[in-house]
Structures are given as C-alpha cells and as structure tokens.
C-alpha positions as CSV (number, residue, x, y, z in Angstrom):
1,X,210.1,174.6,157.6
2,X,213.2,176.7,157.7
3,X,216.5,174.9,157.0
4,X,217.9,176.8,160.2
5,X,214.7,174.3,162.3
6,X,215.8,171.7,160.3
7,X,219.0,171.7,161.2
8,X,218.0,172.3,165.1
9,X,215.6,169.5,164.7
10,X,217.9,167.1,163.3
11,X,220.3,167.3,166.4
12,X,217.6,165.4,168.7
13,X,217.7,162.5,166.6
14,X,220.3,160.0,166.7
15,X,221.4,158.0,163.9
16,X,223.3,158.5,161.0
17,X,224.6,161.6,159.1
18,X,222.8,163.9,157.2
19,X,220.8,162.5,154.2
20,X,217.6,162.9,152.4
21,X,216.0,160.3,154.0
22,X,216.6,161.3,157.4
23,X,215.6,165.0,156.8
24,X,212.2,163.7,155.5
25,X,211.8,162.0,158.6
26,X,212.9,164.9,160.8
27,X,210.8,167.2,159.0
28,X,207.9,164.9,158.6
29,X,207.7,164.6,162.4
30,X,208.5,168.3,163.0
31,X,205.4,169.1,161.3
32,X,203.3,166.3,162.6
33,X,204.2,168.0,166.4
34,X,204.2,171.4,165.5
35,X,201.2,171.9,163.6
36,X,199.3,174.4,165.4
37,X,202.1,176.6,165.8
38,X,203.1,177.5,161.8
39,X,201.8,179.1,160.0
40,X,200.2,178.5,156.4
41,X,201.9,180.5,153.9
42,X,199.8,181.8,150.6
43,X,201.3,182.9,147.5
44,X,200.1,186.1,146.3
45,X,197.6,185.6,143.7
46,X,200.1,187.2,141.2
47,X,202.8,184.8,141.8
48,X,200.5,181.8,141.8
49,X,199.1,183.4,138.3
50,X,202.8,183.5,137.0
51,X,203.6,180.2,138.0
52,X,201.0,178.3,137.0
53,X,201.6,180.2,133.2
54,X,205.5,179.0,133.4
55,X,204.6,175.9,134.3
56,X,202.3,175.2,131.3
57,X,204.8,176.7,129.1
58,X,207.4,173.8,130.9
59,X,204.7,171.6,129.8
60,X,204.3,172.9,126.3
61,X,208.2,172.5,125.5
62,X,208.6,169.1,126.6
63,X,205.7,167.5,124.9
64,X,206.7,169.6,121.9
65,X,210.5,168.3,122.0
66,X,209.2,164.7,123.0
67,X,207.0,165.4,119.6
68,X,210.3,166.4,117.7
69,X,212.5,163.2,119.1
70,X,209.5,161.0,118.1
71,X,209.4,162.5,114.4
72,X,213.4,162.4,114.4
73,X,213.4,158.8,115.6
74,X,210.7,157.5,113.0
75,X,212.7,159.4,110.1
76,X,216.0,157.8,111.3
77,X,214.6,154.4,111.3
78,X,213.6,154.4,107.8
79,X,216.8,156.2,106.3
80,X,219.6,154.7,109.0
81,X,217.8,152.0,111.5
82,X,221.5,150.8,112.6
83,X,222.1,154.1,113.9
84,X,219.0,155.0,115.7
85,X,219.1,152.1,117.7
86,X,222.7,153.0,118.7
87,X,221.8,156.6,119.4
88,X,219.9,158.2,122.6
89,X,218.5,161.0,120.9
90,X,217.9,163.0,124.0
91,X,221.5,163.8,124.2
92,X,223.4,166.4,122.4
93,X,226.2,164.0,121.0
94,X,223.5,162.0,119.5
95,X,221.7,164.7,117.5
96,X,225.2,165.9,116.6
97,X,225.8,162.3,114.6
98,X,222.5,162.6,112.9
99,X,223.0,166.3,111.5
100,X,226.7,164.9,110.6
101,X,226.1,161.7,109.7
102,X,222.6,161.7,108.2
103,X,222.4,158.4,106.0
104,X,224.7,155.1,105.8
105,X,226.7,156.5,102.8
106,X,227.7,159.8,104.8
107,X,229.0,157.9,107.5
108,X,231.2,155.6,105.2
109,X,232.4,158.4,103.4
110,X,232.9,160.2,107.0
111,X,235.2,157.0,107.5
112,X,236.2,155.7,111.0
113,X,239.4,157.3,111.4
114,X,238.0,161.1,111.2
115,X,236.3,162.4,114.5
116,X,234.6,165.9,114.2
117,X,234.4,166.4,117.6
118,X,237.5,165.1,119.4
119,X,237.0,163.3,122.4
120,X,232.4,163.6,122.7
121,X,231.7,160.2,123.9
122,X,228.6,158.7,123.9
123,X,226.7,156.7,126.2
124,X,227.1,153.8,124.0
125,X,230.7,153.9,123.7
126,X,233.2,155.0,120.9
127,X,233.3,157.9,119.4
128,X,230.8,159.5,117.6
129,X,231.9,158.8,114.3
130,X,232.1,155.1,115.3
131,X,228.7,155.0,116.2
132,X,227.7,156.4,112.6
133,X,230.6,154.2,110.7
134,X,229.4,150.5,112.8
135,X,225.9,151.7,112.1
C-alpha cells in the first residue's frame, strides 16, 4: 500500500499517535477490506534475477565474516583469553585492540596511560587500552 493510503487510512482510526504498531494494524486491515480492489504487483523477471543474486552474495559475506570472528575468537582465546572475553569482536573498537594489542605482553608494554585512539569507548567500558592492559 502507498504511504499516501496509509496516511489517509490512519485518520479513521482513533487512538494513539503514529507508531509501527498502529500502522501494521491499519494496513493489515486496509488490505483485509480492500482486497479485490489492488492490484498484485510482479517484479520483472530481471529484477527478481538480480535480487535473488545480491541476496546470496549478502548471505555469502556474513557467514564468511561470522567464519572470520569465529577463527579470530578461537585464536584470541589461546594467545590472550582475558581479552577476548572483554572484547565484542563485531565492533570496530574491538578488532582495533586485537591488531594493537595482540598478546598480554604488548598490552603491558602499551601501558595504561597511552590511548591510541583518544576517546573510542567500548561497550564494556574504558578505554581501549584499558581493556587490553586489565586483560
């Protein structure tokens, strides 16, 4: 449905402002009263052939990246388990620790009062360097 009928639509219903769960609602009934008159739209057949293609290459980078943060995460175990388990290595902070502070000695030698990146927080708290250095 257009967002124009939508927004038509949603003036016949009372209740609260606008919000997801209230445009499902409206829509859901739009189309339950309407039926017979939209109509069904098809994609041509090349789109649908386009889409379906970038949508297993979606599919192909995410397992392979879900591949790589598994391999990362079983390597950091065994060299620095302290900071893996303080690190969310789908962030970009956290793979920024591991290429700067790849075992326990580097992030001693790094030392707590240097920061490399000024204020990057992660979602852990502290700054990067403190993750690596409390690790």
């Amino acid at each position: 449905m257009p967002g124009i009928a939508v927004n038509r639509a949603r003036d016949a219903y009372p209740g609260e402002s606008k919000s997801d769960a209230r445009d499902a609602r409206v829509i859901a009934d739009q189309l339950r009263l309407r039926r017979g008159a939209l109509q069904e739209i098809r994609p041509r057949n090349g789109v649908l052939a386009e889409m379906r293609v970038l949508v297993a290459h979606r599919r192909d980078l995410i397992q392979h990246q879900t591949r790589r943060a598994a391999r990362l995460r079983e390597i950091l175990l065994g060299v620095f388990p302290g900071l893996e388990a303080q690190l969310d290595l789908k962030r970009e902070g956290a793979l920024v620790v591991v290429t700067k502070v790849a075992t326990p000695t580097a992030a001693r030698r790094l030392g707590a009062a240097q920061s490399f990146y000024g204020s990057n927080e992660l979602s852990c708290g502290g700054s990067l360097v403190d993750v690596g250095v409390d690790a």
